[in-house]
BAPA-294451 format. One record per residue (C-alpha): x negated, y, z negated; residue in one letter; residue number from 1. Coordinates in steps of 0.001 Angstrom, whole numbers, plus 500000, padded with zeros to 6 digits. Each point is the difference from the previous one (the first is absolute). Layout:
N
NODE:X:Y:Z:A:NUM .
...
***
This chain:
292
NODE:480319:513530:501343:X:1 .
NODE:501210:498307:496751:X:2 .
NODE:499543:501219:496549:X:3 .
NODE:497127:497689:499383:X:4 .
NODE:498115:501034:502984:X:5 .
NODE:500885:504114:498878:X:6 .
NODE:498627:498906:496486:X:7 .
NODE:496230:498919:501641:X:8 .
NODE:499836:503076:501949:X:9 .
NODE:500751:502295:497055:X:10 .
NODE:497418:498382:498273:X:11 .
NODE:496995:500321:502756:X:12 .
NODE:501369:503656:500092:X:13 .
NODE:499215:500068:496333:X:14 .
NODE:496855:498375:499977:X:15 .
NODE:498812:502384:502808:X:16 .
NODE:500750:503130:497938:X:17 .
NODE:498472:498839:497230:X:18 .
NODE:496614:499361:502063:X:19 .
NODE:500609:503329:501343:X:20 .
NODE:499793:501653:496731:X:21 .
NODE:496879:498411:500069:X:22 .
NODE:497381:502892:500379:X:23 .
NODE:497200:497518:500508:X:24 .
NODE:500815:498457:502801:X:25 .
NODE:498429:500844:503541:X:26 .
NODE:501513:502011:502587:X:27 .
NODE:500019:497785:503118:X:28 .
NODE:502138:497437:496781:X:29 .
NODE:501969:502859:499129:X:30 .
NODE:501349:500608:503544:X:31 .
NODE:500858:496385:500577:X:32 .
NODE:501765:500099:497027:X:33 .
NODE:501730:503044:500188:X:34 .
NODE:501009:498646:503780:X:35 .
NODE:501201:496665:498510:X:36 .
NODE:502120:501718:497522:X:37 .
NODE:501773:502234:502658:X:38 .
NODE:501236:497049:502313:X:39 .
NODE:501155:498021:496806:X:40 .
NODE:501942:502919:499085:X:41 .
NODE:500927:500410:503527:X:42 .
NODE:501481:496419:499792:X:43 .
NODE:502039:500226:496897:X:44 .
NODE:501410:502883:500900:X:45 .
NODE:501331:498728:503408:X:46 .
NODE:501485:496711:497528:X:47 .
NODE:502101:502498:498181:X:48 .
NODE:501706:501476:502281:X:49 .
NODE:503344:499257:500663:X:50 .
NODE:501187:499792:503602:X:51 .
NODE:503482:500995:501436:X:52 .
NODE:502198:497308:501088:X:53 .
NODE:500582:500047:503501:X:54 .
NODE:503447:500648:501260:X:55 .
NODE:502260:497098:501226:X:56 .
NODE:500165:499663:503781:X:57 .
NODE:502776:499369:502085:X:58 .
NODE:500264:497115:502594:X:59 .
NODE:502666:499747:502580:X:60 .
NODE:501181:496308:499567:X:61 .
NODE:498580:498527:503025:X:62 .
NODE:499058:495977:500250:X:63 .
NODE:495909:501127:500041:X:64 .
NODE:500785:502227:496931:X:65 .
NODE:501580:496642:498367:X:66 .
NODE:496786:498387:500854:X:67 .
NODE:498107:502574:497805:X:68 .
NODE:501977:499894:497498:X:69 .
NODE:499645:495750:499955:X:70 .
NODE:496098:500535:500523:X:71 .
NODE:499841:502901:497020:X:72 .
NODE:498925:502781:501571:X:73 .
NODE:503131:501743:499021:X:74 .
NODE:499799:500994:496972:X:75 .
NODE:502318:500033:496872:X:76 .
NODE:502317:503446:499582:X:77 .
NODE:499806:500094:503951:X:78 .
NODE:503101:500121:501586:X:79 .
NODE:502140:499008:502997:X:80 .
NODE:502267:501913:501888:X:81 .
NODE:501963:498899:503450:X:82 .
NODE:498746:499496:503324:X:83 .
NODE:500745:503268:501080:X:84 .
NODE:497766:501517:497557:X:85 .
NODE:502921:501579:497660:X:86 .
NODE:501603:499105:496725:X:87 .
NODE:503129:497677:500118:X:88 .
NODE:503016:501943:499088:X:89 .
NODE:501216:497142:497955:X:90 .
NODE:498489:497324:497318:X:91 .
NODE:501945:497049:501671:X:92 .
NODE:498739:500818:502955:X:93 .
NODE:495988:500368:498496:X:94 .
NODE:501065:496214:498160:X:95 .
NODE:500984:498465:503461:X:96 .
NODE:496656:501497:501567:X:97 .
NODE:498061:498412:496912:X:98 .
NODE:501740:496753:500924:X:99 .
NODE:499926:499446:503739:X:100 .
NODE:496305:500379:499391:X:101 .
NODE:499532:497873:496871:X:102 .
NODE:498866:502418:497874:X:103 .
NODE:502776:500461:497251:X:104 .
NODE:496879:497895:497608:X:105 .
NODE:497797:502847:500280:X:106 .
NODE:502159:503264:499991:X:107 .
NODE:502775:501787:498575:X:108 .
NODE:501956:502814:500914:X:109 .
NODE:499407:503287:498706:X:110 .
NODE:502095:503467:501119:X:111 .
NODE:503007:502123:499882:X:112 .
NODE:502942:500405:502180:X:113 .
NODE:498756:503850:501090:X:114 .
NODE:496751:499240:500307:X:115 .
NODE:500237:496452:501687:X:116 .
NODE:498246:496596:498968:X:117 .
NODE:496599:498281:500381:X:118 .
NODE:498429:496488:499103:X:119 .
NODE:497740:500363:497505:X:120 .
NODE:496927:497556:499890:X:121 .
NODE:499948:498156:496729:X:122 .
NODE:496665:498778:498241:X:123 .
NODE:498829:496369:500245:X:124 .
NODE:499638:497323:497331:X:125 .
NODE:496953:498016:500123:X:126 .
NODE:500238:496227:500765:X:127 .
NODE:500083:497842:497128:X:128 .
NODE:501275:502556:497845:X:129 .
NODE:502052:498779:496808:X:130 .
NODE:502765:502085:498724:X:131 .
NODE:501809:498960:496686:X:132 .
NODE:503929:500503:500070:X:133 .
NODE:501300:501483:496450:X:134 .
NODE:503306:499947:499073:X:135 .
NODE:501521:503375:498544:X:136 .
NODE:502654:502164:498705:X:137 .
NODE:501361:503000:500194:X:138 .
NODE:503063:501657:498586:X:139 .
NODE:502756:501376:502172:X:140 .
NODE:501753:502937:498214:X:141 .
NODE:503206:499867:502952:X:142 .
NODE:500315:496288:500151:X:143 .
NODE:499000:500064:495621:X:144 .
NODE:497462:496875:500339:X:145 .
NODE:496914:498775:500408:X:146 .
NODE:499269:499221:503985:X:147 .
NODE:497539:496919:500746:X:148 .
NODE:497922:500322:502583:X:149 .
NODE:496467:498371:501031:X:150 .
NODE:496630:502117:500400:X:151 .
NODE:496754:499213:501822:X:152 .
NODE:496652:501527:497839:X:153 .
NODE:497325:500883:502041:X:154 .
NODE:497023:498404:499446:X:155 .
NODE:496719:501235:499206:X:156 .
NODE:498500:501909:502983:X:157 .
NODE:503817:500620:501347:X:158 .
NODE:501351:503545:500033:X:159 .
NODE:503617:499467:498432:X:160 .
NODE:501075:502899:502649:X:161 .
NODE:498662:498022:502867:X:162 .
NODE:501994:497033:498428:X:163 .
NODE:503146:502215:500267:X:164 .
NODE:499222:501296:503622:X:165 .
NODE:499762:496118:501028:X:166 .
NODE:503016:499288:498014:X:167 .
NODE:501940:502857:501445:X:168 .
NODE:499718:498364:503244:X:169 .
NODE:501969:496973:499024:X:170 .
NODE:502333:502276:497887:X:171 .
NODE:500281:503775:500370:X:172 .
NODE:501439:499932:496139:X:173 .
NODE:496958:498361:498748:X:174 .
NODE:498561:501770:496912:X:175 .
NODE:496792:500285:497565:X:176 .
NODE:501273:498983:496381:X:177 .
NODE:496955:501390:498251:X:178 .
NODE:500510:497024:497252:X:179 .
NODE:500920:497390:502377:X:180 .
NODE:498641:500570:503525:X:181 .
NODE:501573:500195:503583:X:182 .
NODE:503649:499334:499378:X:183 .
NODE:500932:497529:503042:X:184 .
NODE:502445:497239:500975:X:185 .
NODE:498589:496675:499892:X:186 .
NODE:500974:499227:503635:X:187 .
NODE:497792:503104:500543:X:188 .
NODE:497303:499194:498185:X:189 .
NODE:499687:496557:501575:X:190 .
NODE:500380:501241:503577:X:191 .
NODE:497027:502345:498826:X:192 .
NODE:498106:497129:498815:X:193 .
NODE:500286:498386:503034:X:194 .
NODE:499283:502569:502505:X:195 .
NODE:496975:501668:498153:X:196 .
NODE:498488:496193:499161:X:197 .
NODE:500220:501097:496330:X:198 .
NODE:500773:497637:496912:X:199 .
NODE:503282:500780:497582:X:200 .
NODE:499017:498765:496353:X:201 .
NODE:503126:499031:498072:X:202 .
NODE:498364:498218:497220:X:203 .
NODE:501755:502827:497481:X:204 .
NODE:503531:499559:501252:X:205 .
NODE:502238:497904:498011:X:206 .
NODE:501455:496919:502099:X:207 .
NODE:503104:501305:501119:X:208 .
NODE:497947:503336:501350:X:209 .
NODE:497935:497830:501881:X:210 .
NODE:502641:497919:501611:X:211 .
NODE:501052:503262:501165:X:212 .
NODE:496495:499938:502693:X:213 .
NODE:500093:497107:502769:X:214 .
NODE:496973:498434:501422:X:215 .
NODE:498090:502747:499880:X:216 .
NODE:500018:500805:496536:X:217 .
NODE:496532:498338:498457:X:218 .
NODE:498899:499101:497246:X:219 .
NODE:496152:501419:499853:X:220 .
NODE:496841:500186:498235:X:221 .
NODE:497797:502939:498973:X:222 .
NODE:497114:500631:499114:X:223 .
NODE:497282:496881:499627:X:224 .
NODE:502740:497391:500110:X:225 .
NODE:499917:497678:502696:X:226 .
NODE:502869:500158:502852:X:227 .
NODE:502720:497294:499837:X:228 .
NODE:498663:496904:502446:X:229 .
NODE:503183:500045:502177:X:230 .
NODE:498113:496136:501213:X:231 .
NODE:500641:498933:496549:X:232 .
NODE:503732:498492:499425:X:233 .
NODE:501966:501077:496823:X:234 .
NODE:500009:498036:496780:X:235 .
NODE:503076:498002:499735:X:236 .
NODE:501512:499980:497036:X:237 .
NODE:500949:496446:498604:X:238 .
NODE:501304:498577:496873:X:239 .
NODE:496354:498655:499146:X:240 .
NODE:498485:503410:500568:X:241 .
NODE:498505:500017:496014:X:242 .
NODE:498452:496474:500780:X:243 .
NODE:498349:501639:503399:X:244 .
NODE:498534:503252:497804:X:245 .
NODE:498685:497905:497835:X:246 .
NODE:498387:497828:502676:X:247 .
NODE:498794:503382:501394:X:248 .
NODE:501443:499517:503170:X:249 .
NODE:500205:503502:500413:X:250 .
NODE:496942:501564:499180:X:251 .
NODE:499307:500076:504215:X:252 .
NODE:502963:502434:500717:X:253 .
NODE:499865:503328:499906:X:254 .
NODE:500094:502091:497340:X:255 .
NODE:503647:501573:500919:X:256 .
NODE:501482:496094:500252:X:257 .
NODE:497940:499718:496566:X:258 .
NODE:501848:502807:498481:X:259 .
NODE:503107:498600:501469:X:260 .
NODE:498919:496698:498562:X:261 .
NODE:499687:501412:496191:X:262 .
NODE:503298:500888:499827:X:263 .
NODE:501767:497140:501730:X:264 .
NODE:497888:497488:496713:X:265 .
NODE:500497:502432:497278:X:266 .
NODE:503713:500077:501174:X:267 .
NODE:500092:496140:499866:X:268 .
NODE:498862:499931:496289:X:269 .
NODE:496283:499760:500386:X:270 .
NODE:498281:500922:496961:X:271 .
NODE:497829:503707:499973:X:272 .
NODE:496953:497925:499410:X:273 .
NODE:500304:497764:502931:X:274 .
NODE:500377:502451:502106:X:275 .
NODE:497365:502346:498609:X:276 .
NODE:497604:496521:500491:X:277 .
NODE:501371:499850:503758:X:278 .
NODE:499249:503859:500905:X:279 .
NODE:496690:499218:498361:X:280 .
NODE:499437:496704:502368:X:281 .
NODE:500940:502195:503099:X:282 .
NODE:497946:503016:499613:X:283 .
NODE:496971:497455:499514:X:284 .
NODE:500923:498737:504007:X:285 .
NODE:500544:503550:500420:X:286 .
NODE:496959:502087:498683:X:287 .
NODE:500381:502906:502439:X:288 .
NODE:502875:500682:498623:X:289 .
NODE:499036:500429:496634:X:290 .
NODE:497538:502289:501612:X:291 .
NODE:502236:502444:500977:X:292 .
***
């Protein structure tokens, strides 16, 4: 039950009490009443309390337990142990189990030497989802300088500890930088990206950052903005490309070849008023988005 819903029914129990307190009212609309009020309160009660969390299960690592896992009936924080039922005595050996069976994407290892090691079921990104790659710093006191490194932010509706359980499966070092996000490699990240069908947005990275991501590094949109047509052929840049904006040859590309298009005229010496007249001309073929 959301807080909304919680809201209502704390205000029918209100409105019940206060017709209660009524002393005119009949009995037979007393009782009804009265009855009402009890399974309201009956209701919100059972919305605020808070359940336990079920304890992880183990699975032996069988090719039908696989299956569930590929299917989703195994759950995240579940975990995998060997065939035989029993812990493996080493974490190479629970990595090379993880791999003959095409799982290293979806688990990590978790243990001690004394008390063996398991596979740990990690949580799973929606489809579609966009994460934004930061770029950060932090200062090393030993090495006496600031360390680069690059950080995915979980979007809205993303646990940033699910993001590092998923991460921790491509690298067991991966951490939460509570400034920057999941601190990852972006081999990693991409190899992610492709596995969990999610989308890396790089639009924030300076150029050499992103030439540090291969083909699966993409530049996206948020929000209302429409997706980039991949149909629709770049703008080529020519020497004449002032004479073509003002001709408003491009007001039918899209508005991240538009931006692209700005800077390319204002870099050949267009004036600021020409081009303020040409973003003018292309939002008119484009009302939607001046809409959103």
């Amino acid at each position: 039950m959301n807080f909304k819903e919680k809201m209502e029914l704390s205000k029918q129990v209100a409105e019940l009490g206060s017709d209660l307190s009524n002393t005119s009212i009949s009995m037979s609309d007393r009782l009804r009443k009265s009855r009402q009020r009890q399974e309201l309160l009956i209701k919100l009660k059972a919305s605020t309390q808070k359940t336990e969390p079920s304890e992880p299960e183990s699975y032996k690592i069988t090719a039908k337990n696989i299956q569930k896992l590929r299917e989703g009936t195994i759950k995240a924080g579940d975990r995998f142990v060997g065939s035989s039922g029993q812990k493996w005595h080493k974490a190479s050996s629970a990595k090379q189990a993880a791999s003959k069976n095409g799982i290293t994407s979806r688990v990590r290892v978790e243990g001690k030497k004394d008390l063996g090691f398991s596979l740990v079921v990690a949580p799973v990104l929606p489809k579609g989802t966009v994460l934004s790659v930061n770029e950060g710093t932090n200062y090393d006191k030993d090495m006496d300088a600031n360390i680069y490194f690059f950080a995915l932010e979980a979007p809205k509706g993303v646990n940033p500890n699910d993001l590092l359980e998923i991460a921790k499966c491509y690298d067991e070092r991966a951490r939460l930088d509570n400034e920057y996000g999941v601190v990852l490699h972006p081999s990693d990240m991409e190899q992610m990206a492709s596995e969990y069908d999610v989308k890396l947005d790089i639009r924030n990275l300076h150029q050499e950052a992103k030439d540090s991501f291969g083909t699966t590094g993409l530049d996206v949109f948020k929000g209302k903005e429409p997706p980039i047509d991949e149909d629709q052929p770049p703008v080529e840049l020519t020497a004449d490309i002032i004479a073509r904006y003002r001709a408003g040859e491009f007001n039918s590309v899209s508005a991240s070849q538009f931006k692209d298009v700005l800077f390319d005229v204002s870099n050949a010496g267009m004036d600021l008023e020409e081009i303020k007249d040409g973003v003018v001309d292309w939002f008119e073929h484009n009302p939607k988005q001046l809409a959103a």
